[in-house]
Backbone atoms as SQL, in Angstrom:
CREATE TABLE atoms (id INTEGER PRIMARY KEY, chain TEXT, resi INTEGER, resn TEXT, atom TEXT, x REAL, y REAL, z REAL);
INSERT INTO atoms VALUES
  (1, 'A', 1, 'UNK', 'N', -23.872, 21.334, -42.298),
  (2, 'A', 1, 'UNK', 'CA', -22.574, 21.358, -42.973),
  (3, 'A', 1, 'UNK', 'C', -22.481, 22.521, -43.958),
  (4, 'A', 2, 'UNK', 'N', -22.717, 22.710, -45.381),
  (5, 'A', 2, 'UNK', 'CA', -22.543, 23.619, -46.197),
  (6, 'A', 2, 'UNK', 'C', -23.945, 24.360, -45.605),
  (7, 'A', 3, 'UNK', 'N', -24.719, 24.255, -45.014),
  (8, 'A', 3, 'UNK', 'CA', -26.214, 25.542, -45.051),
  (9, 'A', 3, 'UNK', 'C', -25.476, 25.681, -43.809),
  (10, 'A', 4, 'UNK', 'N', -25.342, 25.394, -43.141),
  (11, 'A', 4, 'UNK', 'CA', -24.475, 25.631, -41.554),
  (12, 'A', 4, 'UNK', 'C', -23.111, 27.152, -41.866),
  (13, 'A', 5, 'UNK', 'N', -22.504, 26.770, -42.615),
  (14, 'A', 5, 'UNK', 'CA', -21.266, 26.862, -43.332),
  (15, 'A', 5, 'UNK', 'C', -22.095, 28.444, -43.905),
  (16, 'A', 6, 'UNK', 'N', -22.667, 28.300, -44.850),
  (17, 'A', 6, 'UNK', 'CA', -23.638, 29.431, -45.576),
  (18, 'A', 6, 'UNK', 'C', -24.090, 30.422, -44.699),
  (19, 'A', 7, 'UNK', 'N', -24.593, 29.707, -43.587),
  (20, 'A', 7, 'UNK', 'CA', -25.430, 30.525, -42.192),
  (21, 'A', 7, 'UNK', 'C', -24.698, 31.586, -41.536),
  (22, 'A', 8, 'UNK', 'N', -23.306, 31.419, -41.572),
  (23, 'A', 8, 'UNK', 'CA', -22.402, 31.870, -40.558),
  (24, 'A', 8, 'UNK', 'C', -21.916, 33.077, -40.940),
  (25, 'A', 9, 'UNK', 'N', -21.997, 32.818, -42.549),
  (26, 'A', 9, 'UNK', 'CA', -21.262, 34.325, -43.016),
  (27, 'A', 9, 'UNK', 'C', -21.945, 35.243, -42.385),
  (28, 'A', 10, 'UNK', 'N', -20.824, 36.572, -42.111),
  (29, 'A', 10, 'UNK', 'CA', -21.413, 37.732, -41.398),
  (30, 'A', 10, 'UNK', 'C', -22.763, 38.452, -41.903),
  (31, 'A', 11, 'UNK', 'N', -22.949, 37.759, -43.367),
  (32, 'A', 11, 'UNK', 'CA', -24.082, 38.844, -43.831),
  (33, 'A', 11, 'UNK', 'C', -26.145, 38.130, -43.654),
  (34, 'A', 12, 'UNK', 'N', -25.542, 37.143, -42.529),
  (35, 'A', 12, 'UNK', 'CA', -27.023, 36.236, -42.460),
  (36, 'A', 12, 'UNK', 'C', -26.649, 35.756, -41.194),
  (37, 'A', 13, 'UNK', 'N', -26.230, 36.606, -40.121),
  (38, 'A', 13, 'UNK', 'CA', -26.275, 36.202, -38.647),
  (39, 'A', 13, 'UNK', 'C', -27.510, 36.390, -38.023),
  (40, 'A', 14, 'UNK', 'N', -28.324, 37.601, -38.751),
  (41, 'A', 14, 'UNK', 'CA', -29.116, 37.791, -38.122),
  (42, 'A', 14, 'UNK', 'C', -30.544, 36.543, -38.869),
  (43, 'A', 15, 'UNK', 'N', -30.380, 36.038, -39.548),
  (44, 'A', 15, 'UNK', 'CA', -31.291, 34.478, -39.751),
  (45, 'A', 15, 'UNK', 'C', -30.960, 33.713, -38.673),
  (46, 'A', 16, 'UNK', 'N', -32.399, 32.934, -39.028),
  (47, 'A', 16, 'UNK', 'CA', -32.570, 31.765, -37.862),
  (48, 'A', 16, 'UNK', 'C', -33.316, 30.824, -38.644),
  (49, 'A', 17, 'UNK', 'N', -33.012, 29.630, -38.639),
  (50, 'A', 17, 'UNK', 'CA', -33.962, 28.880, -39.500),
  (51, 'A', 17, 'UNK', 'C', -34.552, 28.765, -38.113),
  (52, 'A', 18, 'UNK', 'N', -36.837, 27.555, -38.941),
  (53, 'A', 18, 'UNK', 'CA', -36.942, 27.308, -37.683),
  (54, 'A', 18, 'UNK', 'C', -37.736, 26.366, -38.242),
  (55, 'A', 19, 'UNK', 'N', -37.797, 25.257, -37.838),
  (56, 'A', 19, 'UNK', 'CA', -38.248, 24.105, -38.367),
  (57, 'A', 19, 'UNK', 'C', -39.432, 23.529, -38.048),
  (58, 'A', 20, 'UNK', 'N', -40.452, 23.124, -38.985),
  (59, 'A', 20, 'UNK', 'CA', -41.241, 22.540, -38.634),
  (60, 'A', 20, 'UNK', 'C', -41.487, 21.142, -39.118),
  (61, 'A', 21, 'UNK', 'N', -42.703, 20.637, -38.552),
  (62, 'A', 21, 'UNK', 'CA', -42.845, 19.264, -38.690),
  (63, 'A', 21, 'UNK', 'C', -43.255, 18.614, -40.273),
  (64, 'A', 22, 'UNK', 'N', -42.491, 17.823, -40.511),
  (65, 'A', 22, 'UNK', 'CA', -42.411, 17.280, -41.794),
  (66, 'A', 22, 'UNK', 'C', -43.671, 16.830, -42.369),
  (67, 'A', 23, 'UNK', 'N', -44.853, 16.111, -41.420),
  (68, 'A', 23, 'UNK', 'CA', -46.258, 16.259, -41.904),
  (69, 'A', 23, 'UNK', 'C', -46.902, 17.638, -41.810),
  (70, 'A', 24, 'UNK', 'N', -48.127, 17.986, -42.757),
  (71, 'A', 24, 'UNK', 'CA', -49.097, 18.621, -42.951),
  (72, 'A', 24, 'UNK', 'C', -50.048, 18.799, -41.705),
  (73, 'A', 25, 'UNK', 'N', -50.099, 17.648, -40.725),
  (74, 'A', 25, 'UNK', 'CA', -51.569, 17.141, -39.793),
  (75, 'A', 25, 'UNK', 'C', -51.317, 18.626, -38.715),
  (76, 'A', 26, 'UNK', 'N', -49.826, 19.283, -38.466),
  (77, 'A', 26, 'UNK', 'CA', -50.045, 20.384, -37.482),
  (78, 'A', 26, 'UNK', 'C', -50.409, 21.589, -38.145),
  (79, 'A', 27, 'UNK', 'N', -50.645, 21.906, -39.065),
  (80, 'A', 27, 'UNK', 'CA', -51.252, 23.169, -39.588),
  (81, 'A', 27, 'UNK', 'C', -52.871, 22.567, -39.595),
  (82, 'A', 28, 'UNK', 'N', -53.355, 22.087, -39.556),
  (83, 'A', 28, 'UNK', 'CA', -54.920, 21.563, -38.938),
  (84, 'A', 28, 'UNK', 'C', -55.188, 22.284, -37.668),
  (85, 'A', 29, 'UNK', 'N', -54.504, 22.675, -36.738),
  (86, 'A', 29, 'UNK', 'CA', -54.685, 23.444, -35.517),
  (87, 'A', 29, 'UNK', 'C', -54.204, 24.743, -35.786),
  (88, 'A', 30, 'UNK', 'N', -53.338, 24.915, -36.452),
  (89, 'A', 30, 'UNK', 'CA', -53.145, 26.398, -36.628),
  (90, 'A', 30, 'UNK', 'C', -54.472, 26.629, -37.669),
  (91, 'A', 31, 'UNK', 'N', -54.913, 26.378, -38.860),
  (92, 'A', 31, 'UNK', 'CA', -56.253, 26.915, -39.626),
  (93, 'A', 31, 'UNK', 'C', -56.916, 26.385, -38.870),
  (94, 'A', 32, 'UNK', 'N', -57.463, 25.966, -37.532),
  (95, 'A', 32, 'UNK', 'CA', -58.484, 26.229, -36.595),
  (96, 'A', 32, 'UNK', 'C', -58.611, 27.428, -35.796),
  (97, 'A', 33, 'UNK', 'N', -57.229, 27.362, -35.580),
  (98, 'A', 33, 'UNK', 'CA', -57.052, 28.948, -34.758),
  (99, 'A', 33, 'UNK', 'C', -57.380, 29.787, -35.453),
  (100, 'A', 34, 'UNK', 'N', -57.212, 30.208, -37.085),
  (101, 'A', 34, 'UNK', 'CA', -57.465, 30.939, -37.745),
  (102, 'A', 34, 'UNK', 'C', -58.640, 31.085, -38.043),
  (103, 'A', 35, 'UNK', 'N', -59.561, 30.344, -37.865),
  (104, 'A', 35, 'UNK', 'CA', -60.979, 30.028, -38.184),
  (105, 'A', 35, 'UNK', 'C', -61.757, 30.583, -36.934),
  (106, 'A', 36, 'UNK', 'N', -60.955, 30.225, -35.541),
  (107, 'A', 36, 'UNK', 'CA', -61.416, 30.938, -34.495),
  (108, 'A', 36, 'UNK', 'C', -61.522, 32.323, -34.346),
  (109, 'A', 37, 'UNK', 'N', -60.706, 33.030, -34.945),
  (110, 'A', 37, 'UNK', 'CA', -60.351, 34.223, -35.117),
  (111, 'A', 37, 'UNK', 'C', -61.226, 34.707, -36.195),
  (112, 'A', 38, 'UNK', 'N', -61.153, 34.298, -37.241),
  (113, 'A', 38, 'UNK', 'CA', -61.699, 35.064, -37.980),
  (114, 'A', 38, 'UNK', 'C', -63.668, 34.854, -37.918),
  (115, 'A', 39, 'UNK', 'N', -64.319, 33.920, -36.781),
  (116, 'A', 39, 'UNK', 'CA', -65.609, 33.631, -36.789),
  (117, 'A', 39, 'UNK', 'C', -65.951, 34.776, -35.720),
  (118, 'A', 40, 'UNK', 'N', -64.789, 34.843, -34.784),
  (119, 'A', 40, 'UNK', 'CA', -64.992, 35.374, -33.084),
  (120, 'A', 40, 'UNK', 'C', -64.945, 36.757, -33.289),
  (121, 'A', 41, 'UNK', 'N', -64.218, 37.091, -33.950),
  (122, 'A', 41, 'UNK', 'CA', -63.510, 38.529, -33.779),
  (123, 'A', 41, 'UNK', 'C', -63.693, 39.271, -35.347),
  (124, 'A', 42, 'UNK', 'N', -63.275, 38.524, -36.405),
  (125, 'A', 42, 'UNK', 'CA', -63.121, 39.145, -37.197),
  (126, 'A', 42, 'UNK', 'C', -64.127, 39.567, -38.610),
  (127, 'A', 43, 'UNK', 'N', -64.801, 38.716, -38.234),
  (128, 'A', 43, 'UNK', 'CA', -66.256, 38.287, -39.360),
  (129, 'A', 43, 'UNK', 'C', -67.107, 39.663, -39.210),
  (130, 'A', 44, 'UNK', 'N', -67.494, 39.916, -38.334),
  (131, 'A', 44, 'UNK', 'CA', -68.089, 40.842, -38.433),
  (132, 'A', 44, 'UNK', 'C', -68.062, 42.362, -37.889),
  (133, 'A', 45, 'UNK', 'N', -66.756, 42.581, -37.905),
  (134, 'A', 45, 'UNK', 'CA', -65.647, 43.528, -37.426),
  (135, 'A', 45, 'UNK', 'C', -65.746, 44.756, -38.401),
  (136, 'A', 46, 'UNK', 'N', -65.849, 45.798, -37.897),
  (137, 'A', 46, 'UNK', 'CA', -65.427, 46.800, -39.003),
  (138, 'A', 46, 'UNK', 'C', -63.727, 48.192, -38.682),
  (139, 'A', 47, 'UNK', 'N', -63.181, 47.675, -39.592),
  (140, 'A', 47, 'UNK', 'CA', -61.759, 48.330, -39.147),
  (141, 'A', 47, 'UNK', 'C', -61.681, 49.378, -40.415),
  (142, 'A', 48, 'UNK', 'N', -61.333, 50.199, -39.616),
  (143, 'A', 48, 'UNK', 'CA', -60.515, 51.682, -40.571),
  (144, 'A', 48, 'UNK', 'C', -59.065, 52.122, -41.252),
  (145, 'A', 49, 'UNK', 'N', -58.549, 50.668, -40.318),
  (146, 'A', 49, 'UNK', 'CA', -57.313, 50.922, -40.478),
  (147, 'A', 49, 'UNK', 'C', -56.521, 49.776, -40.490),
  (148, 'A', 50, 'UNK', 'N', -55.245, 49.513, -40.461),
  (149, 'A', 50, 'UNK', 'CA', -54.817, 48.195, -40.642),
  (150, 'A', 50, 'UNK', 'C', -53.897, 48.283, -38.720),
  (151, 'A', 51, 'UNK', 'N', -53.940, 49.504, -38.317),
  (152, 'A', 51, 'UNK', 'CA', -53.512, 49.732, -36.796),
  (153, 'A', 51, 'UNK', 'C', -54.546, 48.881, -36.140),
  (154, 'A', 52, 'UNK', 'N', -56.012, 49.649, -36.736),
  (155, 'A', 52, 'UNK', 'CA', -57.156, 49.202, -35.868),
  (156, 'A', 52, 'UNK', 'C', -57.423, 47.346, -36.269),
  (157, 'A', 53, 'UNK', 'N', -57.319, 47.002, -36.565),
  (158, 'A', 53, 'UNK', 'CA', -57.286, 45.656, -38.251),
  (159, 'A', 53, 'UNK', 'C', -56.089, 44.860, -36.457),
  (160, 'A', 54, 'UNK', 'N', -55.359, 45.234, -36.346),
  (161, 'A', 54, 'UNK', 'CA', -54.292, 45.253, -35.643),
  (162, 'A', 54, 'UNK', 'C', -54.019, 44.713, -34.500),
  (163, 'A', 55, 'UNK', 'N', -54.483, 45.803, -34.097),
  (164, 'A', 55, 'UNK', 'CA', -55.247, 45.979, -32.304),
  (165, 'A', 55, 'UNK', 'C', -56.331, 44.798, -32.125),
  (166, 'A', 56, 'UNK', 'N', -57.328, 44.663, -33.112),
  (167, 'A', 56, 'UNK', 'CA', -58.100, 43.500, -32.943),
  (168, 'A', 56, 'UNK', 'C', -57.368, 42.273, -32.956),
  (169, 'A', 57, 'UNK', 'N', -57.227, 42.101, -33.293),
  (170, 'A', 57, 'UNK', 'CA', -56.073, 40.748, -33.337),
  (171, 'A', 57, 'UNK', 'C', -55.491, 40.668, -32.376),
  (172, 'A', 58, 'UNK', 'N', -54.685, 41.374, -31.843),
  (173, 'A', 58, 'UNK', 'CA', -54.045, 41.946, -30.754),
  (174, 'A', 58, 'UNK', 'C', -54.379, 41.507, -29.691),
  (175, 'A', 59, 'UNK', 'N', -55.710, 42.232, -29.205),
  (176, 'A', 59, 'UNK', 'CA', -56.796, 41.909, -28.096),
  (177, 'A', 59, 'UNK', 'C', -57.076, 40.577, -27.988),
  (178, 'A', 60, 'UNK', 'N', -58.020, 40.027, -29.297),
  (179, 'A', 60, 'UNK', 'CA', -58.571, 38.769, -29.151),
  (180, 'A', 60, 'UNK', 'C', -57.270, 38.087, -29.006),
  (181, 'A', 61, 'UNK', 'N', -56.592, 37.981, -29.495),
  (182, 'A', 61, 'UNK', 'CA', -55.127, 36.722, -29.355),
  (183, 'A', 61, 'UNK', 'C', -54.771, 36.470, -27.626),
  (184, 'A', 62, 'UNK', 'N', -54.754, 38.014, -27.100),
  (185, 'A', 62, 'UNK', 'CA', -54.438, 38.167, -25.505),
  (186, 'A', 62, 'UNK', 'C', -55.698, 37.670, -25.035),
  (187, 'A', 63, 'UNK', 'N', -57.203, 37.825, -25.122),
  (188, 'A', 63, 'UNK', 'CA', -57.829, 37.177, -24.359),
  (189, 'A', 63, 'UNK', 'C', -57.769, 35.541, -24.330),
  (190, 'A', 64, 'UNK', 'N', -57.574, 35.208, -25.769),
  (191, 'A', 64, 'UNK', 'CA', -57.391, 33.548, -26.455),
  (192, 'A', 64, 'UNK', 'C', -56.832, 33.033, -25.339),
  (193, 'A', 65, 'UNK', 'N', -55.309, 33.548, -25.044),
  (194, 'A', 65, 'UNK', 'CA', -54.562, 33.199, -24.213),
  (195, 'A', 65, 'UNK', 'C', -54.557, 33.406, -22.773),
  (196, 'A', 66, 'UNK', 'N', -55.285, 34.272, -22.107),
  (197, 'A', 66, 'UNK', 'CA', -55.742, 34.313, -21.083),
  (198, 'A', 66, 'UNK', 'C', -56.535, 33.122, -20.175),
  (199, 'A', 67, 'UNK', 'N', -57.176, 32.504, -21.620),
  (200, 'A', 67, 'UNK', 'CA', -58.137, 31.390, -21.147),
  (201, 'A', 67, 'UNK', 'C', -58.330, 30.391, -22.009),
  (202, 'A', 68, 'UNK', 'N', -57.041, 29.893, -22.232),
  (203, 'A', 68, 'UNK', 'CA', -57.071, 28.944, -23.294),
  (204, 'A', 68, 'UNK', 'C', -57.954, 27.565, -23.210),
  (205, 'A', 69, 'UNK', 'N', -58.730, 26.851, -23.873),
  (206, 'A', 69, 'UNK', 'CA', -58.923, 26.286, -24.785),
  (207, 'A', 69, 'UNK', 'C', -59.058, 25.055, -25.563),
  (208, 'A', 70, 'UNK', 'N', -58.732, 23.338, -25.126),
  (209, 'A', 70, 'UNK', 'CA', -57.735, 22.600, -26.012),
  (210, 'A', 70, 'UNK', 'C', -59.252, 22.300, -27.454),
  (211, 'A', 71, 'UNK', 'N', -58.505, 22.055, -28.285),
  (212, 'A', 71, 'UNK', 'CA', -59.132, 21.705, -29.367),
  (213, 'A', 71, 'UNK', 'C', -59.811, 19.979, -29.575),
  (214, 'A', 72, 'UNK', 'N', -60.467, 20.065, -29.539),
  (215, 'A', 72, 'UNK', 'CA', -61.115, 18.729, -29.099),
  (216, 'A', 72, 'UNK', 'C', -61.829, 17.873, -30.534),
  (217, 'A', 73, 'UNK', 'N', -60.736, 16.639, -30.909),
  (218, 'A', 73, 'UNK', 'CA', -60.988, 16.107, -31.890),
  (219, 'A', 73, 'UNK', 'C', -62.379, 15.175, -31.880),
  (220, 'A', 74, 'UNK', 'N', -63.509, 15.463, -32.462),
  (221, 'A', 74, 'UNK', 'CA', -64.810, 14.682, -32.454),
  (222, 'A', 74, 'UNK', 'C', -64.809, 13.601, -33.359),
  (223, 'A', 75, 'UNK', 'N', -64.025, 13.583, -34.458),
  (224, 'A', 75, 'UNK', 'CA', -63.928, 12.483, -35.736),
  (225, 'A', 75, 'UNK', 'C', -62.782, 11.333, -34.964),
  (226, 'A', 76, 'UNK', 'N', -63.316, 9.945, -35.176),
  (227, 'A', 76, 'UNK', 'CA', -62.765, 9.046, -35.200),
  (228, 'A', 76, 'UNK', 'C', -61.474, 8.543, -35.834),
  (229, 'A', 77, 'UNK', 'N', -60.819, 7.641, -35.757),
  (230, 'A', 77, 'UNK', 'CA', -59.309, 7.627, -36.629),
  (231, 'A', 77, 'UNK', 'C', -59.763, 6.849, -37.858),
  (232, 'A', 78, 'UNK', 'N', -60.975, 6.326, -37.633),
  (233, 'A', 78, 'UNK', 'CA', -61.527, 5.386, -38.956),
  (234, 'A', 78, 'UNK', 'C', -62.607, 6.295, -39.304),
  (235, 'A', 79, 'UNK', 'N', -62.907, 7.468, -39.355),
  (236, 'A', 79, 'UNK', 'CA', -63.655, 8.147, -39.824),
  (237, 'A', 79, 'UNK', 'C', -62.369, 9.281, -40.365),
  (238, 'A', 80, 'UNK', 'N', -61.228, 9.830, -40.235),
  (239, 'A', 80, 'UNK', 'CA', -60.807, 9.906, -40.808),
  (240, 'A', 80, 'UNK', 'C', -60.215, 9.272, -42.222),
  (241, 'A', 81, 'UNK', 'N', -59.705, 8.382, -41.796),
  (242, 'A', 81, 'UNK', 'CA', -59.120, 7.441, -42.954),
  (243, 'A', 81, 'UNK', 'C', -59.529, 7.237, -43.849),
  (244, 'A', 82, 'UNK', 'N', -61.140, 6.813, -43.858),
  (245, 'A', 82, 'UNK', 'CA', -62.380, 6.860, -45.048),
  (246, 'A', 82, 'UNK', 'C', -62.427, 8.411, -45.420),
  (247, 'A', 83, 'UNK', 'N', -61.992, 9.418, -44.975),
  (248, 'A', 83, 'UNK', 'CA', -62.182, 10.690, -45.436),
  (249, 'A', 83, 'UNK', 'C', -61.176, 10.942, -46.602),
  (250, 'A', 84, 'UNK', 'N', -59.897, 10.518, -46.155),
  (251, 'A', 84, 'UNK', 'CA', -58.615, 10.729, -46.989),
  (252, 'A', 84, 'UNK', 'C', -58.948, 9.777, -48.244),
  (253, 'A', 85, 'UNK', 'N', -59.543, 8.791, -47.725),
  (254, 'A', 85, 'UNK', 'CA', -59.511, 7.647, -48.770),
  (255, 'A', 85, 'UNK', 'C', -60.543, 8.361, -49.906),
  (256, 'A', 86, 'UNK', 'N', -61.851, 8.730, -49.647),
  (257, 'A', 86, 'UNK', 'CA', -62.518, 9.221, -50.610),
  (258, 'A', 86, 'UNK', 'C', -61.965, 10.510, -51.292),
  (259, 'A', 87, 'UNK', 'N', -60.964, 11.457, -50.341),
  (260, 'A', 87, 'UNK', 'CA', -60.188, 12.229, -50.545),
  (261, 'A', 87, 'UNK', 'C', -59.738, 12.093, -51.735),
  (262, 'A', 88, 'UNK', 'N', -58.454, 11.146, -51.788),
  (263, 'A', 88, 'UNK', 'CA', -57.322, 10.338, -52.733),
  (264, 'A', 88, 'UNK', 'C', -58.417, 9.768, -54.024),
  (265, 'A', 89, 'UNK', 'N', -59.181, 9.229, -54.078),
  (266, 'A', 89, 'UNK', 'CA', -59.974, 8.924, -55.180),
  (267, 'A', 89, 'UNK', 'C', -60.597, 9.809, -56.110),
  (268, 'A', 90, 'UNK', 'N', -60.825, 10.771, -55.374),
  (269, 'A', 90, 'UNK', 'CA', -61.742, 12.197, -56.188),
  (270, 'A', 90, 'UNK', 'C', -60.359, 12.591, -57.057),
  (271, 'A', 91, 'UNK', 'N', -58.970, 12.974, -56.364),
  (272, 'A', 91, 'UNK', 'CA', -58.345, 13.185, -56.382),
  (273, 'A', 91, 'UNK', 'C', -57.574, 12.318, -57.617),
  (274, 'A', 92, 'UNK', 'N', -57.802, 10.884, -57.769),
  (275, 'A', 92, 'UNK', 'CA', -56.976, 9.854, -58.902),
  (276, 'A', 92, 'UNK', 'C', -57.914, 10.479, -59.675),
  (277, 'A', 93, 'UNK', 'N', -59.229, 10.371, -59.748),
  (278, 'A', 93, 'UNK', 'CA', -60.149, 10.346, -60.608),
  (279, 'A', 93, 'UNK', 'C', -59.921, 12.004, -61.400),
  (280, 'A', 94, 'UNK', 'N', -59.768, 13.180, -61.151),
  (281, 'A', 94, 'UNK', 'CA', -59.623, 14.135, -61.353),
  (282, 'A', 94, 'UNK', 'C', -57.868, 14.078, -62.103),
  (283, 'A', 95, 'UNK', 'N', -57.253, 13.835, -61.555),
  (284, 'A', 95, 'UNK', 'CA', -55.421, 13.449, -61.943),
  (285, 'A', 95, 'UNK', 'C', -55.831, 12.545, -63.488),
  (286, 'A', 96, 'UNK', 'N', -56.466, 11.249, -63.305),
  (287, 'A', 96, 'UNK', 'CA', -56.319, 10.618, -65.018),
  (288, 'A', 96, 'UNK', 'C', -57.745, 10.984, -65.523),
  (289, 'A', 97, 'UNK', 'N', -58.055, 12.095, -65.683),
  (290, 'A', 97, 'UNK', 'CA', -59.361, 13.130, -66.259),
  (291, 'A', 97, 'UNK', 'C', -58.169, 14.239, -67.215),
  (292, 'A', 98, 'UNK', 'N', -57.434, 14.519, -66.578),
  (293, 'A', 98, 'UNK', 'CA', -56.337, 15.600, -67.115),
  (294, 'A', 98, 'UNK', 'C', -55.203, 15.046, -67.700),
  (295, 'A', 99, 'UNK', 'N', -54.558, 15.942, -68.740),
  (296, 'A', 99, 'UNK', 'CA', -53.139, 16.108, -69.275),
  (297, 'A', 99, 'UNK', 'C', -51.956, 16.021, -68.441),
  (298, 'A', 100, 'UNK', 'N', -51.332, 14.938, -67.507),
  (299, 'A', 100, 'UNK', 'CA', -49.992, 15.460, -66.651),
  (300, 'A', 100, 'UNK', 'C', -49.039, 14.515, -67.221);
């Protein structure tokens, strides 16, 4: 309605919103991918340039995808849960330790 309305003016046609998912749990696969990348390719890489910096990325991303991959969850759903849970406690415990 009004962001719709906002969107249209001629001077933001070229925007696109693009939406993602309202939980946190899908960026867990994207900082895996990133972790893949930066263990596979980039860790021990030496670049001159941010072209060359570039091109690596580049490459490895096209082979990634050449022969993809699925990410294969080893932790349990109750081995999570106890994770968050000790998570959330460190977390209270640290929160009424401080001034908020």
């Amino acid at each position: 309605p009004e962001i719709t309305k906002w969107l249209a003016h001629k001077d933001r046609r070229r925007w696109h919103l693009h939406f993602t998912p309202t939980s946190s749990s899908w960026l867990n696969l994207v900082e895996r991918w990133f972790k893949e990348l930066t263990e596979k390719r980039l860790l021990r890489g030496r670049f001159t340039s941010v072209a060359e910096l570039t091109a690596a990325i580049t490459d490895w991303a096209g082979h990634w995808n050449s022969d993809p991959k699925p990410f294969i969850w080893k932790a349990t759903a109750e081995e999570i849960i106890a994770k968050v849970r000790r998570g959330r406690a460190t977390l209270n415990q640290i929160n009424s330790q401080t001034d908020h």
